[in-house]
C-alpha positions as CSV (number, residue, x, y, z in Angstrom):
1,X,68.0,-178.8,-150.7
2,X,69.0,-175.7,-152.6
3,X,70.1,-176.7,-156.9
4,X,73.1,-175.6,-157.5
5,X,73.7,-172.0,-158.7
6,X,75.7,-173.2,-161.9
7,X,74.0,-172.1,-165.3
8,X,71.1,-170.6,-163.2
9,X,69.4,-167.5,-164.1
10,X,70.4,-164.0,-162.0
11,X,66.7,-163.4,-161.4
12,X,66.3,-166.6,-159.5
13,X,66.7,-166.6,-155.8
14,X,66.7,-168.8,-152.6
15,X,63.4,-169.9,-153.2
16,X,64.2,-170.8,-156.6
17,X,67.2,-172.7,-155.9
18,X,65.2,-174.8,-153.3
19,X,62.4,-175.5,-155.4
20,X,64.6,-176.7,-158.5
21,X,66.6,-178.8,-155.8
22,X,63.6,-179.9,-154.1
23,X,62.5,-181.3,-157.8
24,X,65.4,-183.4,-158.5
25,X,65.2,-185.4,-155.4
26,X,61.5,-185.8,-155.4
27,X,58.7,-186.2,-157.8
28,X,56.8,-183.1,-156.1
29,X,55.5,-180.2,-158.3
30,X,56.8,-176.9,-156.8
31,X,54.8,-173.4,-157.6
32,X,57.3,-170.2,-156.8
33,X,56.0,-166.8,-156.3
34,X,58.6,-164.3,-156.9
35,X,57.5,-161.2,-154.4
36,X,59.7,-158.9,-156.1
37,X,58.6,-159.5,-159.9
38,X,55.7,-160.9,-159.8
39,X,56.6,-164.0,-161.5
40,X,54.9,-167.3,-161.3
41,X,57.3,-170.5,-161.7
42,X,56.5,-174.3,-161.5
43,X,59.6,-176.7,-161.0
44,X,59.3,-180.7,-161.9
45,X,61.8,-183.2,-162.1
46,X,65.1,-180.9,-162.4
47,X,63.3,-178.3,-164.7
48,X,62.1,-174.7,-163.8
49,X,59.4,-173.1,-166.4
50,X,58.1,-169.6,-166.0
51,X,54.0,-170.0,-165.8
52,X,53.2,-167.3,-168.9
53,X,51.0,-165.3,-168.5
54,X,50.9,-165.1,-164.9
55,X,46.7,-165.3,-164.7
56,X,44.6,-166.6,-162.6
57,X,43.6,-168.9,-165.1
58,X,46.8,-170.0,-166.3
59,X,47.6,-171.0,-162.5
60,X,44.6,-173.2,-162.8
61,X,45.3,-174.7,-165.5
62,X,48.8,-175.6,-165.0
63,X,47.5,-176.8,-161.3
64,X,44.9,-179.0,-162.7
65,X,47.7,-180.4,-165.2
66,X,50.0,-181.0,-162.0
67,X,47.4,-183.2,-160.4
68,X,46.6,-185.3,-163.3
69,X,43.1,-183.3,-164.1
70,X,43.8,-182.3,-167.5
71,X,40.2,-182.8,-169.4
72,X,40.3,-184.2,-173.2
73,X,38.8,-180.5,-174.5
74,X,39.1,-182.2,-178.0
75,X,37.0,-185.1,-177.0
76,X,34.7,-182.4,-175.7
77,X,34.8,-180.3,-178.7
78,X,34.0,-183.1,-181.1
79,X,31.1,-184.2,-178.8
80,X,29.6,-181.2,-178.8
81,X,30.0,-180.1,-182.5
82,X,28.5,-183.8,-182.9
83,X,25.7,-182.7,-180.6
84,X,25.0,-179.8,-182.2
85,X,24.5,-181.3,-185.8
86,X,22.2,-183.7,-184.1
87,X,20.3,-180.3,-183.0
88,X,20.2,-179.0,-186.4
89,X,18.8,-182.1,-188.1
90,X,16.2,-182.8,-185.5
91,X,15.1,-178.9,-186.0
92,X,14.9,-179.7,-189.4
93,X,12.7,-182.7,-189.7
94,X,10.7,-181.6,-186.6
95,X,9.6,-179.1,-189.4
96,X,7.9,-182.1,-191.0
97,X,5.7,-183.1,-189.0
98,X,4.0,-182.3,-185.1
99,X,5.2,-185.9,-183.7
100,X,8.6,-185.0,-184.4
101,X,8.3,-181.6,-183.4
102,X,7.3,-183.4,-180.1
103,X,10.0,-185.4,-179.7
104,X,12.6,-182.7,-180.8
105,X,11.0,-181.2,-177.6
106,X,11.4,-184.1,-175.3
107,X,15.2,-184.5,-176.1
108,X,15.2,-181.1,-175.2
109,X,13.1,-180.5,-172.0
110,X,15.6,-184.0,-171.1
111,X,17.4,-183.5,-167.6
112,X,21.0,-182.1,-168.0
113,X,24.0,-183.7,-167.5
114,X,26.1,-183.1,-164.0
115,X,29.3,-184.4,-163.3
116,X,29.5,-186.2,-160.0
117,X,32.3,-188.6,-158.2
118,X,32.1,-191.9,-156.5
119,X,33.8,-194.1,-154.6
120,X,35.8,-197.0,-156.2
121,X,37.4,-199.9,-153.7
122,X,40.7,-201.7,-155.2
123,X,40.9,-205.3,-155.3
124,X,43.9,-207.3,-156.8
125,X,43.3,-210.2,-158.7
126,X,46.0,-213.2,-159.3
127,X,47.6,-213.3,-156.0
128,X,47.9,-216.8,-155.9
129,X,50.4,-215.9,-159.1
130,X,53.0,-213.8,-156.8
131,X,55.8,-215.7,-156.1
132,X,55.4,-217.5,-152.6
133,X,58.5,-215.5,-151.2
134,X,56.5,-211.8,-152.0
135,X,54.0,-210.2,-150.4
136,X,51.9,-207.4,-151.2
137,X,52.5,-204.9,-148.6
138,X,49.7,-202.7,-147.0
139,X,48.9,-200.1,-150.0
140,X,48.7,-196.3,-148.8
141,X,45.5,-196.0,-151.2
142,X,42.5,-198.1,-150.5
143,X,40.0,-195.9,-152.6
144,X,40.2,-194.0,-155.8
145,X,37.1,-191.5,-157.1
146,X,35.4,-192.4,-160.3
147,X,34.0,-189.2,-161.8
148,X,31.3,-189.7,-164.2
149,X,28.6,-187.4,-166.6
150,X,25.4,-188.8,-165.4
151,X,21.9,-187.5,-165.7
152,X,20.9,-185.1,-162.9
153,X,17.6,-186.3,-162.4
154,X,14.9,-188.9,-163.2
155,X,17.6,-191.9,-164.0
156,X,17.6,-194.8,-161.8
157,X,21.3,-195.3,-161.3
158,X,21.1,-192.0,-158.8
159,X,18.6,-193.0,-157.0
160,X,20.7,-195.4,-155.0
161,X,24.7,-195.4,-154.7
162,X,26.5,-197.7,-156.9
163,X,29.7,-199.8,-155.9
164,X,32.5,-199.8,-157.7
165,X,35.2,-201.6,-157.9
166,X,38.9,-201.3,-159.2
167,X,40.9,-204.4,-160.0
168,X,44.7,-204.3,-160.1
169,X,46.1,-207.5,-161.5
170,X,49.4,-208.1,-159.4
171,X,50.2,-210.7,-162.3
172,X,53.8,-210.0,-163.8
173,X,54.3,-207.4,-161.2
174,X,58.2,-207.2,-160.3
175,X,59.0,-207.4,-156.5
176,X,59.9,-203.8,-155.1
177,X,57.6,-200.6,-155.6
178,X,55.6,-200.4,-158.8
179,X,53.6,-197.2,-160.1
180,X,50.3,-198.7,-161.6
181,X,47.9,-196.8,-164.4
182,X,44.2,-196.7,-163.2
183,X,42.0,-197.5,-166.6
184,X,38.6,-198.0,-167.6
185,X,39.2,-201.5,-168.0
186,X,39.6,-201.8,-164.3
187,X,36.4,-200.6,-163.7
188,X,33.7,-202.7,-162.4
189,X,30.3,-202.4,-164.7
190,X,29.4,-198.5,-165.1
191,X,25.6,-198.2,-165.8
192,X,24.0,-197.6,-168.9
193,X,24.0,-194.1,-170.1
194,X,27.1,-192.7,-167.9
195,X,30.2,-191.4,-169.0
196,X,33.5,-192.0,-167.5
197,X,35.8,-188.7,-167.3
198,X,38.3,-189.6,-165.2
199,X,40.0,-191.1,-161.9
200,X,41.2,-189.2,-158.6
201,X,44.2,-190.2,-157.9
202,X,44.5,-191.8,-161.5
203,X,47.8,-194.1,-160.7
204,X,48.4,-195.6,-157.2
205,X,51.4,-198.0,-156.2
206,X,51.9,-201.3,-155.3
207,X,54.9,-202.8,-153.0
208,X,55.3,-206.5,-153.6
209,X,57.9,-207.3,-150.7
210,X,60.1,-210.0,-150.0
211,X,59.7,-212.0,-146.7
212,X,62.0,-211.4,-143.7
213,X,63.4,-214.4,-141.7
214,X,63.7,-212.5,-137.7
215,X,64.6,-214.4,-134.7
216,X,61.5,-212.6,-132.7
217,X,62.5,-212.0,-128.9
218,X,59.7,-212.6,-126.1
219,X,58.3,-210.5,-123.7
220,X,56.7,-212.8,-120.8
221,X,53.3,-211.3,-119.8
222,X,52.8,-212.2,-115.7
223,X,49.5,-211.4,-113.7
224,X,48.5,-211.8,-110.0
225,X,51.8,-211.4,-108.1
226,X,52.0,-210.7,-104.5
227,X,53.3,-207.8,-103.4
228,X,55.3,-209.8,-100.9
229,X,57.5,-211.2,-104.4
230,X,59.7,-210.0,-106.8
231,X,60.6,-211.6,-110.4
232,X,64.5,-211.4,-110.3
233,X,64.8,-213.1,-113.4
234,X,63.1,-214.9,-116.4
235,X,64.0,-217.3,-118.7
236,X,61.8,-219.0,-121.9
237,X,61.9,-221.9,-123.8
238,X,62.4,-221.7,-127.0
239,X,64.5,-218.0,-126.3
240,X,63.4,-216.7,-129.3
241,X,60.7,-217.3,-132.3
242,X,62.4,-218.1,-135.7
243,X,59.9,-216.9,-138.2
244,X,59.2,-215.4,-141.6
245,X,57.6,-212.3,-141.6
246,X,55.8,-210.4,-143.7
247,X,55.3,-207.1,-143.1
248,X,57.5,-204.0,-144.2
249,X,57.0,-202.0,-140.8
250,X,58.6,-205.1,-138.4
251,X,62.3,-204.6,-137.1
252,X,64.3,-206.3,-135.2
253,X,63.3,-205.0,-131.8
254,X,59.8,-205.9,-132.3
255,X,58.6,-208.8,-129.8
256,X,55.6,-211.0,-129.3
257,X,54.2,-211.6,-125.6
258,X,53.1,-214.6,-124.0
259,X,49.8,-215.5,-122.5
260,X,49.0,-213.8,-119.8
261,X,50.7,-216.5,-116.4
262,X,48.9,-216.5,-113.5
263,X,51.0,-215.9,-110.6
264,X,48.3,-215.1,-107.3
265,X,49.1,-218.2,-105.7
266,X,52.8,-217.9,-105.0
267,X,53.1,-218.4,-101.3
268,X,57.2,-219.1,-101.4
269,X,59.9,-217.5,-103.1
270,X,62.6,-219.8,-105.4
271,X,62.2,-220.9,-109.1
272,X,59.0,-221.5,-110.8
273,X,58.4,-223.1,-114.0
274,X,55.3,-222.5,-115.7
275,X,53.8,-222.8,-119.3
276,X,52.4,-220.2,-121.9
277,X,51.8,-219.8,-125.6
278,X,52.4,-217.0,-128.2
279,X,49.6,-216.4,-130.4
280,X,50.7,-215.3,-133.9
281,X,49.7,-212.7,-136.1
282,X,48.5,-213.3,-139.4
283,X,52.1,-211.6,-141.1
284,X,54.3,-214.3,-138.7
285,X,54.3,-217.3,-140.1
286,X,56.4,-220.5,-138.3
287,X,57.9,-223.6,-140.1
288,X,54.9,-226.0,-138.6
289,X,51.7,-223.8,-139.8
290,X,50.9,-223.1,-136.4
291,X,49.1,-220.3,-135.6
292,X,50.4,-220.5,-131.8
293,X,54.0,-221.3,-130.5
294,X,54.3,-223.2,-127.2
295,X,56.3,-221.6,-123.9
296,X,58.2,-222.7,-121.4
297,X,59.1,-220.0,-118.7
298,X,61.4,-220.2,-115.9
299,X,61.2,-217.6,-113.0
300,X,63.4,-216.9,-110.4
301,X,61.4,-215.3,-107.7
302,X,62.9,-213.5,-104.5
303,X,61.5,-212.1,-101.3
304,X,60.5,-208.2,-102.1
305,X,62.7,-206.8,-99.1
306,X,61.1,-203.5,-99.1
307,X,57.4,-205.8,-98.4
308,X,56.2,-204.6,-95.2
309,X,53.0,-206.9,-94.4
310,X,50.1,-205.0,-93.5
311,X,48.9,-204.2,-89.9
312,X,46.9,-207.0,-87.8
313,X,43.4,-205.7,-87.4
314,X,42.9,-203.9,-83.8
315,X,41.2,-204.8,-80.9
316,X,37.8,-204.3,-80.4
317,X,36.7,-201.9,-78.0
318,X,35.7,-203.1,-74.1
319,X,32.3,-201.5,-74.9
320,X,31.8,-202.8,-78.3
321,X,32.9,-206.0,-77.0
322,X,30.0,-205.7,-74.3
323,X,27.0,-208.4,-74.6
324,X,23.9,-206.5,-75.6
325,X,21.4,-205.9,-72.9
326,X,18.5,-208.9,-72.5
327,X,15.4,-207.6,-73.8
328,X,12.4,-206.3,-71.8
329,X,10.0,-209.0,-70.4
């Protein structure tokens, strides 16, 4: 969708046009390369920003902002000034004495410290506290990736994969589509000495839905019918399944089939009554509770008229037919 030219720039063209437009009807980021110029744009939320200077490093950086990557550099900053004056006083008093000259070494043969990424599952707590008429539909993100500052070597938490978890509260949640903050405080137990730096993707969204009431049709499942027979017609009882269903993806063409009916034993044509059940699925949910709804189906069968019964087996031949020959005395 291209913005509209009014108030834009003359250097912009198509591209930019459809990148600002694309960016008020979406919540994309949009990077524009100008051919002619040069010129290195991003566009978000109904805004267009030349990326100054064009570097390879500026690019970077404004990508890593886009995604949601942008490191604290004054946390780091302070941290490693910190570090540093810890260096200078342990240089100092390692003067002192040989022990502490020893130990001054020790902290500083110590492993380095790696940044790695691990897999965290989300859970939501308080569902009992959504209101019985929501649901919470089936979330696009399932994992998120914890990156931490851990040790490279010779600490036990690496020597076997941790499992994290991420708990989303749903309490207080409004029904609809909501956008949800990933915190530390949602983090299951991190281990002792590593640092959280951040989380990939570091929001994720929940849909609380309302329940549907659909009249669900039925689709009669048959098996073992002659060839010799035809289904002309079938009817169930109830006609349809009046249910409460909760899942966002059902419509109202969406049906549920019967147990499979066993029909091999037909020998004469007419109307047939037989009995079935339609197991639910765990988003369908009936008035009773039942997990299964009870049918009764009504066939009207007719002669195939395009059967033609199989040959009758042939003859025998006269000299297969012949008695064998007594044996020799």
């Amino acid at each position: 969708p291209l913005a509209s030219a009014d108030g834009a720039r003359s250097e912009w063209g198509t591209r930019h046009l459809a990148a600002l437009g694309l960016s008020q009807q979406s919540d994309a980021q949009i990077l524009v390369i100008s051919e002619e110029r040069g010129t290195i744009s991003i566009a978000n939320n109904g805004d267009l920003k030349a990326v100054n200077p064009p570097s390879e490093q500026r690019v970077h950086d404004v990508l890593e902002e886009a995604m949601g990557r942008v490191r604290d550099v004054r946390k780091r900053r302070n941290r490693r000034l910190w570090n540093w004056t810890l260096w200078f006083a342990a240089m100092v008093l390692a003067m002192g004495t040989s022990r502490i000259l020893d130990e001054f070494r020790s902290v500083r043969d110590a492993a380095p410290i790696i940044t790695q990424a691990f897999e965290a599952k989300i859970v939501y707590t308080n569902l009992k506290s959504v209101p019985a008429e929501l649901f919470l539909a089936a979330p696009d993100v399932a994992t998120v990736e914890a990156v931490f500052n851990v040790p490279s070597q010779g600490f036990p938490g690496l020597q076997a994969t941790p499992e994290f978890t991420i708990a989303i509260n749903l309490e207080g949640l409004p029904e609809g589509e909501s956008i949800v903050a990933i915190t530390p405080e949602m983090l299951s137990s991190i281990p002792e000495g590593w640092e959280l730096e951040t989380f990939e993707p570091d929001r994720v969204q929940v849909n609380l839905a309302k329940a549907k009431e659909f009249e669900i049709p039925i689709e009669v499942v048959t098996t073992g019918l002659s060839d010799e027979f035809l289904i002309r017609k079938t009817t169930t009882e109830p006609p349809v399944i009046k249910a409460l269903v909760r899942d966002v993806k059902w419509t109202e063409e969406t049906f549920l089939k019967t147990q499979p009916i066993d029909l091999s034993g037909l020998i004469v044509w007419g109307d047939l009554v037989k009995r079935s059940e339609v197991t639910l699925p765990d988003s369908v949910r009936v008035p009773t509770g039942a997990n299964a709804v009870p049918i009764e189906v009504r066939f009207e069968i007719i002669k195939n008229p395009d059967y033609k019964p199989p040959p009758p087996p042939k003859p025998k031949d006269a000299k297969d037919a012949a008695a064998p020959k007594p044996p020799k005395p």
